[in-house]
MARKOLMAR-665865 format. One record per residue (C-alpha): residue number from 1; residue in one letter; y negated, z, x negated. Coordinates in steps of 0.02 Angstrom, whole numbers. Layout:
N
kelum nr: NUM	rest: a	yy: Y	zz: Z	xx: X
...
This chain:
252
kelum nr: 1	rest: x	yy: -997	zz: -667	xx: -1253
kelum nr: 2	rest: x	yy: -1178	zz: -636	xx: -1305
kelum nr: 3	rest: x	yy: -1310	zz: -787	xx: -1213
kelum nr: 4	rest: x	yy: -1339	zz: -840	xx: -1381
kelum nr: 5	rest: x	yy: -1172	zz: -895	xx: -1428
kelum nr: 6	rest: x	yy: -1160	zz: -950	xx: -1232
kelum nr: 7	rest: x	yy: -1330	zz: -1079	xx: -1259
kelum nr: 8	rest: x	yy: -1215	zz: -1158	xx: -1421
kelum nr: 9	rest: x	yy: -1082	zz: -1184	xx: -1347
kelum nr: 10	rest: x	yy: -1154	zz: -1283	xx: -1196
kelum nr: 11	rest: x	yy: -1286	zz: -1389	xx: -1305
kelum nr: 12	rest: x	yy: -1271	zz: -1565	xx: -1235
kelum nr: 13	rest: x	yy: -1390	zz: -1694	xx: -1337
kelum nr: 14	rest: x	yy: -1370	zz: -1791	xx: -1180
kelum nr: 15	rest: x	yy: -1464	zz: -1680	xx: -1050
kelum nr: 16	rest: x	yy: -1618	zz: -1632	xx: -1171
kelum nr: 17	rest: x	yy: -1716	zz: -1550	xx: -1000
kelum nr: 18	rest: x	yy: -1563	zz: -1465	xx: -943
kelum nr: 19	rest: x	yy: -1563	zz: -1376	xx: -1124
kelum nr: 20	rest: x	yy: -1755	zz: -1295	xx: -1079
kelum nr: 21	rest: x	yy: -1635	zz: -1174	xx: -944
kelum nr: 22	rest: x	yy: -1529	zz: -1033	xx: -1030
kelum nr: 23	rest: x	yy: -1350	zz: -1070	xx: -1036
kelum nr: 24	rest: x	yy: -1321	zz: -902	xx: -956
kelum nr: 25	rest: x	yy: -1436	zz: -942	xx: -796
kelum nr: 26	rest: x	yy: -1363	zz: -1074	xx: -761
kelum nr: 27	rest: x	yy: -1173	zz: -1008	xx: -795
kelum nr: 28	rest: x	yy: -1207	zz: -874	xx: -686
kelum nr: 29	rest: x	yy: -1270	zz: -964	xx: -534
kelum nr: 30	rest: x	yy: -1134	zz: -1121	xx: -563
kelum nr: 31	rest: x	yy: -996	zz: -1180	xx: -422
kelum nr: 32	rest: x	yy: -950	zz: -1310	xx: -497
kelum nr: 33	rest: x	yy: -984	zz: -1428	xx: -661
kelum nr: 34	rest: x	yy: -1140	zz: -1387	xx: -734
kelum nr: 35	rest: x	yy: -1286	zz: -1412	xx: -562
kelum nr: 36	rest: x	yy: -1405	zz: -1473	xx: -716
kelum nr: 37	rest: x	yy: -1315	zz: -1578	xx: -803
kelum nr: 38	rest: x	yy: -1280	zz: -1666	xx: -651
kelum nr: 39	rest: x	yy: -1457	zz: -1676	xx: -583
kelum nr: 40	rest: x	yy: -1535	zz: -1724	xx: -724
kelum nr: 41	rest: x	yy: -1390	zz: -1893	xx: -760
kelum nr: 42	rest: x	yy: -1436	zz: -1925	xx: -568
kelum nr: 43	rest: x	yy: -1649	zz: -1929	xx: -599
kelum nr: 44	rest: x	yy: -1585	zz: -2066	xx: -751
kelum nr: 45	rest: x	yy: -1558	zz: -2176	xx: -592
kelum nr: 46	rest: x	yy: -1672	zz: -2123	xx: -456
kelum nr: 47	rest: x	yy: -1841	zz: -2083	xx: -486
kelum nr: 48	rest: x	yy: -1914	zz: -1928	xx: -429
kelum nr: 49	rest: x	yy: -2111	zz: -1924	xx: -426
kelum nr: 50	rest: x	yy: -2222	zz: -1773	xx: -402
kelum nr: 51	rest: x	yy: -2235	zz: -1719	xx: -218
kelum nr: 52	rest: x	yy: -2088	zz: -1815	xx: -166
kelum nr: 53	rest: x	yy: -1992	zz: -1730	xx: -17
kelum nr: 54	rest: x	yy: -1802	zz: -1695	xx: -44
kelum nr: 55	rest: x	yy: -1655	zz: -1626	xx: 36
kelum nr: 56	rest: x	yy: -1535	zz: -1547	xx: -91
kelum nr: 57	rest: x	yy: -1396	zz: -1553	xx: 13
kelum nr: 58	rest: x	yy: -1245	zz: -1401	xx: -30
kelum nr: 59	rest: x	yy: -1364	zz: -1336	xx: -167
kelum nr: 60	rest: x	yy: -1258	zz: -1199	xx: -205
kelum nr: 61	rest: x	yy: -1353	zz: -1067	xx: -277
kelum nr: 62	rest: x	yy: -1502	zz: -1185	xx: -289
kelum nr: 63	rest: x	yy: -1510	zz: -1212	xx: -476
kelum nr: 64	rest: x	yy: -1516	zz: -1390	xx: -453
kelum nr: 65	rest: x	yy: -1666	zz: -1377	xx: -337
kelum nr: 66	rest: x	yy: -1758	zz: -1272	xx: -440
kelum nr: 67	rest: x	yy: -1707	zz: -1388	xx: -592
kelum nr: 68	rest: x	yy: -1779	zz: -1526	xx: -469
kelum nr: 69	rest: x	yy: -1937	zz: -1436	xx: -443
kelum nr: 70	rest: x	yy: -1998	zz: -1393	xx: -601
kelum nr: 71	rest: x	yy: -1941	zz: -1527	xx: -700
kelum nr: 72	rest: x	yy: -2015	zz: -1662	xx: -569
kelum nr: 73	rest: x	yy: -2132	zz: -1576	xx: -463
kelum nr: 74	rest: x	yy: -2045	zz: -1623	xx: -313
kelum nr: 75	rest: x	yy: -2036	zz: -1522	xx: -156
kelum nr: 76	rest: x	yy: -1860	zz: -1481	xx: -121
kelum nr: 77	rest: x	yy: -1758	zz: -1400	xx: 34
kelum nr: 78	rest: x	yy: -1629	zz: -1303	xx: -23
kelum nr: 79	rest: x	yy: -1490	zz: -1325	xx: 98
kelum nr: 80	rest: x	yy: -1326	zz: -1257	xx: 101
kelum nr: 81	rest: x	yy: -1195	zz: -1147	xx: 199
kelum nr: 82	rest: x	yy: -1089	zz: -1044	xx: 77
kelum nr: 83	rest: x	yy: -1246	zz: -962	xx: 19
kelum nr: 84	rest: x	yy: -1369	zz: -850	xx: 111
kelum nr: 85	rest: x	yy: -1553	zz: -913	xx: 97
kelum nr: 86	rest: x	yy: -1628	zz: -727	xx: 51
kelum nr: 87	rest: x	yy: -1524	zz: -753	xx: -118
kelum nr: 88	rest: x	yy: -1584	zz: -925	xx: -153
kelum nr: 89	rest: x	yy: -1751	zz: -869	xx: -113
kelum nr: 90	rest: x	yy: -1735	zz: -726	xx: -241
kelum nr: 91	rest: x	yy: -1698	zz: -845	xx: -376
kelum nr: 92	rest: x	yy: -1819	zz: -977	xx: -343
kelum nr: 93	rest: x	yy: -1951	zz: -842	xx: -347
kelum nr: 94	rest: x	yy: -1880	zz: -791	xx: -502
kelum nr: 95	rest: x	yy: -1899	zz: -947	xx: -578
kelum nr: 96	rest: x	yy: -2074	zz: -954	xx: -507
kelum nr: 97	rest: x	yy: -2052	zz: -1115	xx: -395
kelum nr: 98	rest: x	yy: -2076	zz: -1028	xx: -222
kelum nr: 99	rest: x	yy: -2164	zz: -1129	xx: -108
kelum nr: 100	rest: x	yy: -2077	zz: -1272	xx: -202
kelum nr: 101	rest: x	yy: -1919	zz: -1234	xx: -161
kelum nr: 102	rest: x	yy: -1857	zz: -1191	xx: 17
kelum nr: 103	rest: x	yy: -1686	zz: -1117	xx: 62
kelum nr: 104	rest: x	yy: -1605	zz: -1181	xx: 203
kelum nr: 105	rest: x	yy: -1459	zz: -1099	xx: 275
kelum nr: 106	rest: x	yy: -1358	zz: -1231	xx: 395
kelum nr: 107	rest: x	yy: -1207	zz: -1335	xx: 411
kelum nr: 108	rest: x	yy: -1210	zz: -1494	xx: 337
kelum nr: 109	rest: x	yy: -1164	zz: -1590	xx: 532
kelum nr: 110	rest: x	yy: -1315	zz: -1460	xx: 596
kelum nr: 111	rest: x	yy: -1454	zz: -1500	xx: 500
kelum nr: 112	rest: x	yy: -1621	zz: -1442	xx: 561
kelum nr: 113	rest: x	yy: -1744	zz: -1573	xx: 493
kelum nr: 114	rest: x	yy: -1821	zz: -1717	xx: 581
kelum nr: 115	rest: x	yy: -1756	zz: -1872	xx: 556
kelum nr: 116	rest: x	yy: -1864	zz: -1976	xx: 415
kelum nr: 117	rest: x	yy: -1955	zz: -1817	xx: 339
kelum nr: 118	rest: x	yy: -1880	zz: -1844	xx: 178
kelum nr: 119	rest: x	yy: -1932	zz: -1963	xx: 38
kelum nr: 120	rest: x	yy: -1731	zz: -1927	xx: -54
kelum nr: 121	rest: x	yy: -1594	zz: -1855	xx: 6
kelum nr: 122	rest: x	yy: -1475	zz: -1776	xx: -139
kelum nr: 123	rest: x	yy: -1304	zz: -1673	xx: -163
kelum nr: 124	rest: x	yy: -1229	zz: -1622	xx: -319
kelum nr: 125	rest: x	yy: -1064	zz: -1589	xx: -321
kelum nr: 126	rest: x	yy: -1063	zz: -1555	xx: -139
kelum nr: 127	rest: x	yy: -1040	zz: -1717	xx: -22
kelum nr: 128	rest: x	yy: -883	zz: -1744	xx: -23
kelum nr: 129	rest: x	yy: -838	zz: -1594	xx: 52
kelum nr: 130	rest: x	yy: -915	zz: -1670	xx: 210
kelum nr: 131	rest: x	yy: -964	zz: -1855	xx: 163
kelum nr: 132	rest: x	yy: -810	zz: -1962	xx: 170
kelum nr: 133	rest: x	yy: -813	zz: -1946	xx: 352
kelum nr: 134	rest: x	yy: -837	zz: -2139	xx: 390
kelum nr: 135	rest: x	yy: -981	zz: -2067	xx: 497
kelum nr: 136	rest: x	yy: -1096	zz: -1951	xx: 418
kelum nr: 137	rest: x	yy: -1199	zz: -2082	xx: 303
kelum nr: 138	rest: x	yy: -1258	zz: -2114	xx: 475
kelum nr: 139	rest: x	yy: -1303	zz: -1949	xx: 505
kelum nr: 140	rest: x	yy: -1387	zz: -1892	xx: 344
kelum nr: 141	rest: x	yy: -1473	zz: -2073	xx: 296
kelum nr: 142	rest: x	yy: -1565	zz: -2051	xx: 475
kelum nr: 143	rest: x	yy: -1654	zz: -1902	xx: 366
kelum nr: 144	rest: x	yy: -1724	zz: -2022	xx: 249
kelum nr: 145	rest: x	yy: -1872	zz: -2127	xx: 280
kelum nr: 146	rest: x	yy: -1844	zz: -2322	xx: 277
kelum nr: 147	rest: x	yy: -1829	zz: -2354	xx: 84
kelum nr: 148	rest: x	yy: -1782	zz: -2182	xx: 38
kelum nr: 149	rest: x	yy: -1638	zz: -2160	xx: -76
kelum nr: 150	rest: x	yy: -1481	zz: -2035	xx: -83
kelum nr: 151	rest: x	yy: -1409	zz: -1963	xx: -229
kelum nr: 152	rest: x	yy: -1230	zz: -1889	xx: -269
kelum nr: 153	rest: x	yy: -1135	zz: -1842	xx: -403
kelum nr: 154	rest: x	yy: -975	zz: -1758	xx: -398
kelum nr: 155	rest: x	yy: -811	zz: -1766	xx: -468
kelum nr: 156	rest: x	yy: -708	zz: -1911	xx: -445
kelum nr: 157	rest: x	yy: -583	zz: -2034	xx: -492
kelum nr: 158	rest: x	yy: -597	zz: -2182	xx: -614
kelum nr: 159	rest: x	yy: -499	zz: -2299	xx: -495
kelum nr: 160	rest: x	yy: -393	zz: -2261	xx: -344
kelum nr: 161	rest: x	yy: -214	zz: -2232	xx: -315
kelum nr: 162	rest: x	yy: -90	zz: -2281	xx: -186
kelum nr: 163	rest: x	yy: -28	zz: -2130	xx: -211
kelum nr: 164	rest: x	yy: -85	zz: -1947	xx: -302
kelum nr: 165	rest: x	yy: -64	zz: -1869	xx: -398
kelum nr: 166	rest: x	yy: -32	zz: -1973	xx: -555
kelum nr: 167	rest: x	yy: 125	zz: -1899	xx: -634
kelum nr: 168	rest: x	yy: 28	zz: -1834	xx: -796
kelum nr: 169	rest: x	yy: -65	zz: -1707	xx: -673
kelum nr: 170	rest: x	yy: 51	zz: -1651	xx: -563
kelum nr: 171	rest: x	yy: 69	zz: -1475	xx: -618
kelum nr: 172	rest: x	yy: -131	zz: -1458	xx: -590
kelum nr: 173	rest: x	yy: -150	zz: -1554	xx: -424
kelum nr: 174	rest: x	yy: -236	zz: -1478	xx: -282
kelum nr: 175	rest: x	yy: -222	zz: -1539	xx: -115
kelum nr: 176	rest: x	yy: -406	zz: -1547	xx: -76
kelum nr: 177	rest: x	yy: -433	zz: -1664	xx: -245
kelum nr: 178	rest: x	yy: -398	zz: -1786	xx: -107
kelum nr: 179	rest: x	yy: -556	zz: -1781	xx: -60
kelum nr: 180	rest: x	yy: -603	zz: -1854	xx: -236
kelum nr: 181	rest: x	yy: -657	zz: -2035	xx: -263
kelum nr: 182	rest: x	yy: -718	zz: -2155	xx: -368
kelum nr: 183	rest: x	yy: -868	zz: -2242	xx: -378
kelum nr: 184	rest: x	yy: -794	zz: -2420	xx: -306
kelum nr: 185	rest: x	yy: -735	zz: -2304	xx: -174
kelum nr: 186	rest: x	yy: -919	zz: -2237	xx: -145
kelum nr: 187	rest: x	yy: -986	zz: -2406	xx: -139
kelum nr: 188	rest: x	yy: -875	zz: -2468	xx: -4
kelum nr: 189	rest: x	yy: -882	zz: -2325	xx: 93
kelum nr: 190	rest: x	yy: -1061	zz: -2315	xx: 90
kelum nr: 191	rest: x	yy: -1093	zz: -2516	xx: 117
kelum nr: 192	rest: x	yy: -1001	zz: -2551	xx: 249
kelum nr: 193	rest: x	yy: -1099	zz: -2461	xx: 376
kelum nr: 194	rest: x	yy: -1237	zz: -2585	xx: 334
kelum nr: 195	rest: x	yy: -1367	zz: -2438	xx: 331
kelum nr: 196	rest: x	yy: -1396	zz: -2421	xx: 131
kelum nr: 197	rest: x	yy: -1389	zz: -2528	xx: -1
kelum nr: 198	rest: x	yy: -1298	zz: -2462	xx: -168
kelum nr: 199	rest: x	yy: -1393	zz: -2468	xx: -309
kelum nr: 200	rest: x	yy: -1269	zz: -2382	xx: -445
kelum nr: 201	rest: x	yy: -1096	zz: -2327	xx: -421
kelum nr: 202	rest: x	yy: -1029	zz: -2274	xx: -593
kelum nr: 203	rest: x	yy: -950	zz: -2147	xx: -711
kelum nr: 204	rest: x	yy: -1053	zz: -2025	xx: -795
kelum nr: 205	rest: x	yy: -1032	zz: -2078	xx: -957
kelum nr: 206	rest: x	yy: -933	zz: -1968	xx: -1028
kelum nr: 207	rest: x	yy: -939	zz: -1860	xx: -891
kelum nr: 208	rest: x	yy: -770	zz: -1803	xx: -911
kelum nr: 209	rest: x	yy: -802	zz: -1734	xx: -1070
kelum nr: 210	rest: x	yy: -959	zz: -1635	xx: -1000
kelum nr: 211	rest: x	yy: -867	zz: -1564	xx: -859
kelum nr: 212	rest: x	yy: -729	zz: -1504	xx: -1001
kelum nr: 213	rest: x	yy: -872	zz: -1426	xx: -1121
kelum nr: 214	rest: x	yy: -928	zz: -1345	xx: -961
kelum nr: 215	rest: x	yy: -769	zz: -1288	xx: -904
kelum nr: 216	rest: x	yy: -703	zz: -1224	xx: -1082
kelum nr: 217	rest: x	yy: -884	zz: -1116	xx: -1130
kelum nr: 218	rest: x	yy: -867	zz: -1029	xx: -946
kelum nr: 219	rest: x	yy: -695	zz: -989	xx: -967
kelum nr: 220	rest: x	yy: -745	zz: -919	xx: -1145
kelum nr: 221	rest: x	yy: -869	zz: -820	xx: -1068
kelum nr: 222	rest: x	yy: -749	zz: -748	xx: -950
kelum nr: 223	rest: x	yy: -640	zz: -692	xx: -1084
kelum nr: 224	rest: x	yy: -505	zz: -831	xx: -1000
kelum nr: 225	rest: x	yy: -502	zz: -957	xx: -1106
kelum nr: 226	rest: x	yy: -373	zz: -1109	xx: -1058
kelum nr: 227	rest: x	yy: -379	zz: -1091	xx: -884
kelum nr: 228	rest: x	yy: -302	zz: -1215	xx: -761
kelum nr: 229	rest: x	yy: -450	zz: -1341	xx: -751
kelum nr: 230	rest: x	yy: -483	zz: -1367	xx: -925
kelum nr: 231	rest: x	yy: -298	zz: -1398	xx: -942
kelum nr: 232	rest: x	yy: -306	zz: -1522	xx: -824
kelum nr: 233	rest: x	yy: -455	zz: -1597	xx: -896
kelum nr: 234	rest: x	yy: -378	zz: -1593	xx: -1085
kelum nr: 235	rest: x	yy: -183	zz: -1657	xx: -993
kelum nr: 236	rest: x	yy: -302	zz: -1808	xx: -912
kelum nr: 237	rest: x	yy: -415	zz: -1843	xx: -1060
kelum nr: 238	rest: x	yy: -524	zz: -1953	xx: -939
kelum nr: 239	rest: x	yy: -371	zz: -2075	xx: -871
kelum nr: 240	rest: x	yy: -411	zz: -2003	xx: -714
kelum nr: 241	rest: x	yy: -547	zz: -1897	xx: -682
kelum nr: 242	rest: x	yy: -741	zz: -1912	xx: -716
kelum nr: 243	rest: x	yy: -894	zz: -1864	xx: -637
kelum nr: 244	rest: x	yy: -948	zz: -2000	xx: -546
kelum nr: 245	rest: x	yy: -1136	zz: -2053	xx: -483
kelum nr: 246	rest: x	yy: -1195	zz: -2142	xx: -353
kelum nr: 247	rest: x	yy: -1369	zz: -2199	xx: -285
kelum nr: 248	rest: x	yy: -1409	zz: -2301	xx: -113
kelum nr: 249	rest: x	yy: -1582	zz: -2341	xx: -26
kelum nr: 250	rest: x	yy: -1581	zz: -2335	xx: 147
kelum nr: 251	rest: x	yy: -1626	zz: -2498	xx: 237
kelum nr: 252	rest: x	yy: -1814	zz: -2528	xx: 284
């Protein structure tokens, strides 16, 4: 598929910053649902001002830091295991933010920053790969400075189950989908340690259907199209599974 087609395909009226970055950039640097999509729904909630400090935390390939970066002249640290920092680096020089943006390689339990040197702490479609351990908030919040927030969006459930899958997806289920949650989940998870207070917990709206668009132009683009994922997302048709958001400030 030629980047032109690719750029239709994944026009999103919603996300009018995310549409500045070529479709192909940001296909080619993606783990997950689209990184810009994402960041931009989370700055709708929680502002990011020039100079702010920020810990991106499982950036991926970093295009939501560098999406951070230019977009809100924040100064972000790149942070994440699966990726080496000398690749990160070569695309955030690439898209002319170095300085801006600084890769991190670590383990999100062995993070090497001093606790309160961040104005935000956020992770996009990352933390629940580590976060619904009833103990980490503790750990990452102490990153924050008193009043700081922290940001995630991932995907998730509209409700919980007793038990998962529903039938309608069983044929697509993954184990580790367990780890998915919705945002009522999020909020209780988060509050009851009494360290944050949780200003949104929601649904993208429509976030299922952005994850699908995503989803269906990649596997286009890959000459696969129908794969297993957008199955699941067209078998679901949002009953189950959405994006979801959430945003707490740490206590002062």
């Amino acid at each position: 598929m030629d980047d032109d087609e690719l750029d239709v395909l994944l026009r999103n009226e919603r996300y009018p910053r995310s549409g500045g970055y070529p479709a192909r950039w940001l296909v080619d640097g993606a783990m997950g649902p689209n990184p810009a999509w994402q960041a931009e729904a989370l700055a709708e909630v929680m502002p990011f001002k020039t100079g702010m400090r920020v810990l991106d935390l499982g950036c991926g390939t970093a295009l939501s830091s560098i999406f951070l970066a230019k977009e809100f002249g924040v100064e972000v640290w790149a942070t994440d295991l699966w990726i080496k920092p000398i690749e990160n680096l070569r695309r955030v020089t690439e898209a002319g933010v170095e300085g801006q943006v600084h890769p991190i390689y670590a383990e999100a339990h062995a993070l090497p920053f001093a606790e309160g040197f961040f104005d935000a702490l956020v992770s996009i479609g990352a933390y629940h790969y580590f976060g619904t351990d009833d103990l980490y908030l503790g750990y990452c919040s102490s990153l924050v400075k008193p009043g700081g927030q922290i940001g995630i969006v991932q995907p998730g459930l509209v409700e919980e189950y007793e038990s998962l899958p529903p039938p309608h997806l069983e044929s697509h289920w993954k184990w580790d989908f367990c780890a998915w949650h919705s945002p009522g989940w999020w909020r209780r998870h988060w509050e009851k340690t009494g360290l944050v207070t949780v200003e949104v917990a929601d649904l993208l709206p429509d976030g299922w259907r952005d994850w699908l668009q995503w989803n269906e132009a990649c596997d286009l683009d890959n000459g696969m199209p129908g794969r297993e994922e957008a199955q699941m997302l067209h078998a679901d048709g949002g009953r189950t599974l959405s994006l979801s958001r959430v945003v707490a400030r740490r206590a002062s």
